[in-house]
N, C-alpha and C positions, 0 to 999 in steps of 0.2 A: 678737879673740883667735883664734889657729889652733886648729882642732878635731884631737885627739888622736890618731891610730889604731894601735891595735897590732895587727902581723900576725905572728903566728908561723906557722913555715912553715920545714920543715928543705930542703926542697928551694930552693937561691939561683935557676934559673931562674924555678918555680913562683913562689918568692915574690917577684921582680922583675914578674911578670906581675898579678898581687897586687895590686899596689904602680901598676899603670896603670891598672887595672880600677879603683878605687879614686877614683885623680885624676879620671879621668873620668867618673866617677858625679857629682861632688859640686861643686856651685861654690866651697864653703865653700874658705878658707884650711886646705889640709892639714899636718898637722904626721906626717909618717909615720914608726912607727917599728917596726924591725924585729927578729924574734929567731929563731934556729933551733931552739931547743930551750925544753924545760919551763923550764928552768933559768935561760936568759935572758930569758924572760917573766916571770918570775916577779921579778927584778931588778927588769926594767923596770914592774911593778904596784908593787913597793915604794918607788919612787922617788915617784911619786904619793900613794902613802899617805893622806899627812896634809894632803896638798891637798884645794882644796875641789871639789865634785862638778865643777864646770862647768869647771875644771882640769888633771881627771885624762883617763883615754882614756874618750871617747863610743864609739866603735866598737872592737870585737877582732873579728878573725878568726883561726880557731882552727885547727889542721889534725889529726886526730888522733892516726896513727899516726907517732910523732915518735923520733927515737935512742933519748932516756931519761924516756918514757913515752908516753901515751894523752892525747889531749887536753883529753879528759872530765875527768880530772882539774881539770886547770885551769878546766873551765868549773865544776863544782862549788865549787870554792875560791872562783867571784867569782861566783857564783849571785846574790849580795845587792846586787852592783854594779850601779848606775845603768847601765853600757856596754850597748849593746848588742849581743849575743855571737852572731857567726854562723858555723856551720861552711863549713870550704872542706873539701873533702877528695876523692877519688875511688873511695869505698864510697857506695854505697846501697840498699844490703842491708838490712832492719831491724834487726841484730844490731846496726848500728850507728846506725841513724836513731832509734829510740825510746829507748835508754837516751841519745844524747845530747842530745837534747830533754827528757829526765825529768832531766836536770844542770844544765841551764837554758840550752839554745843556745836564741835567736830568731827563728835560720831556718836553711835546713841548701842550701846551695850546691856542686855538684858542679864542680870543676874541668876537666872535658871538654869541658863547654860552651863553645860561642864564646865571645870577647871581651863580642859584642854583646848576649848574652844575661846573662853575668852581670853587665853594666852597667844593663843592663834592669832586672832583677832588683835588684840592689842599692838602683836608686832606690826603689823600693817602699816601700824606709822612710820616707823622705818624705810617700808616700802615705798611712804610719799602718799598711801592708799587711806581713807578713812574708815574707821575700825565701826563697822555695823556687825549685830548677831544677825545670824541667817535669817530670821524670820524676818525682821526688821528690813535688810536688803529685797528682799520680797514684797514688803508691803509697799517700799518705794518702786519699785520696780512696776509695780499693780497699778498704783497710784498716776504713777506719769507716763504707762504706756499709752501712746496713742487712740484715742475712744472712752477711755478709761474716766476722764475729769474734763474734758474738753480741753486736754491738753494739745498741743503738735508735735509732741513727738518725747521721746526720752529725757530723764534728768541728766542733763551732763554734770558726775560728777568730778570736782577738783580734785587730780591726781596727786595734787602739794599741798594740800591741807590748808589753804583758804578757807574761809567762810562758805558753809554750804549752800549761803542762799543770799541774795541781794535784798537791799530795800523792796525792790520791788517783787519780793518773791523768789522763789527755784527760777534759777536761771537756764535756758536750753543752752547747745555751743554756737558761739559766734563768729563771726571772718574775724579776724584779726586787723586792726583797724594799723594802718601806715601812715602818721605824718609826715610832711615835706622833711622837720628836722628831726631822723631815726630816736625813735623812744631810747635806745641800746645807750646813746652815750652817755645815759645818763648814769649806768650802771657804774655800782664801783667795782675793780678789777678786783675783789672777791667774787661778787655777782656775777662776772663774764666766766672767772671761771668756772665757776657753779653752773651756769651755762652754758659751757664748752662739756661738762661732763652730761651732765642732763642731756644734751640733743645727741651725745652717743653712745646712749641707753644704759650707761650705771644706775642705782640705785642710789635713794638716798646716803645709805649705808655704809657702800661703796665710796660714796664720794668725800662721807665722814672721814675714812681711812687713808684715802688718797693727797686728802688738804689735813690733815692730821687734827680734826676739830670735831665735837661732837656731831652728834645726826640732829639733835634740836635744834644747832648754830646752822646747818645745813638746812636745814626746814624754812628758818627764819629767813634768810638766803633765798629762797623758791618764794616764799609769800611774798617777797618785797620785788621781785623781777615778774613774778605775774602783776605785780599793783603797776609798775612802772612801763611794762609791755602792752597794758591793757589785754593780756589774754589771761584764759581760767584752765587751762589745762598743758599739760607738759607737753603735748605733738604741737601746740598751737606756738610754744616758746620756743621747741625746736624749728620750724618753719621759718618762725621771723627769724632766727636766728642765721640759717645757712639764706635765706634773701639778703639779709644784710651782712652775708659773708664771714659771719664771729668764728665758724662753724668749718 
């Protein structure tokens, strides 16, 4: 089955460029599909709808400043969607980088960059990593070093492509919380073994090839065992995971 992608992008060069960068990130059969404005993105989410997850688009690229709106919008509107949502755009200013990561982009991708770096970059998801241009990694980094904002300490970010930020903001790393009856059982024996491979240091990728299923089904697998482990990062699901002996 081809894997989905939605690109909006009011710019037809930009988003032909888009649309390479794209193919050539991904071995997967690409199903790409394009739109210029809020409006036809929004069409094309509807169409999907009532399909089932593994059906609809895995991947959107967002851009923000669009004819007949802001793109945050749209990423707002699909906050809840399995996809996952990464800005293209050519701001990177914070006006624009923190409020659309608190909307629920994944990674936030500058368009200036070569070809080679947003292919770079792009595979990251793969890796479980989320996909920032260099600069952009920097300014986070600037931003929640220590002294820097009156923060305590670094952003920790999610290794499995969770959401990058909580209601309550960037989140730093947390102990891993233990109830009396283990989170794990609640796992279904995909998810264990998605975390039997995870705690012995495969890749997303890898573990696509090993359970014979795509890497976005592998993805989707990591978001739902961090929601149910109560932890935000891969060392933190390995940990509970050889305490409660899965491992």
């Amino acid at each position: 089955m081809a894997v989905k992608v939605l690109i909006l992008e009011d710019n037809p060069v930009a988003r032909s460029f888009l649309c390479r960068v794209v193919r050539e990130s991904f071995s997967d059969t690409m199903e790409l599909v394009e739109a210029g404005d809020l409006e036809g993105a929004r069409k094309q989410l509807a169409r999907v709808a009532s399909l089932p997850p593994e059906q609809g688009f895995r991947l959107v690229l967002v851009d923000l400043e669009l004819p007949d709106g802001n793109g945050m919008e749209l990423l707002a509107e699909i906050a809840s969607s399995p996809a996952i949502k990464i800005v293209t755009t050519l701001y990177s200013d914070d006006d624009h980088l923190f409020p659309a990561l608190q909307c629920g982009a994944d990674g936030y991708l500058l368009k200036e960059d070569r070809f080679e770096v947003l292919v770079e970059e792009l595979q990251r998801i793969v890796r479980g990593q989320p996909p920032l241009s260099p600069a952009i990694a920097r300014r986070l980094l600037s931003h929640f070093r220590p002294g820097a904002s009156g923060d305590s300490g670094p952003m920790g970010l999610n290794s499995g492509f969770g959401a990058l930020t909580s209601p309550g903001g960037f989140s730093n790393s947390r102990s891993v919380a233990l109830d009396p009856a283990p989170e794990w059982e609640r796992l279904t024996p995909r998810e264990n073994e998605v975390l039997t491979y995870l705690s012995k240091g495969f890749t997303i990728k890898e573990i696509a090839n090993l359970m014979g299923i795509k890497w976005f089904t592998v993805n989707d697998h990591i978001k739902s065992i961090y929601k149910k482990l109560n932890v935000s990062s891969r060392a933190e699901a390995a940990v509970l995971a050889s305490k409660q002996g899965l491992v």
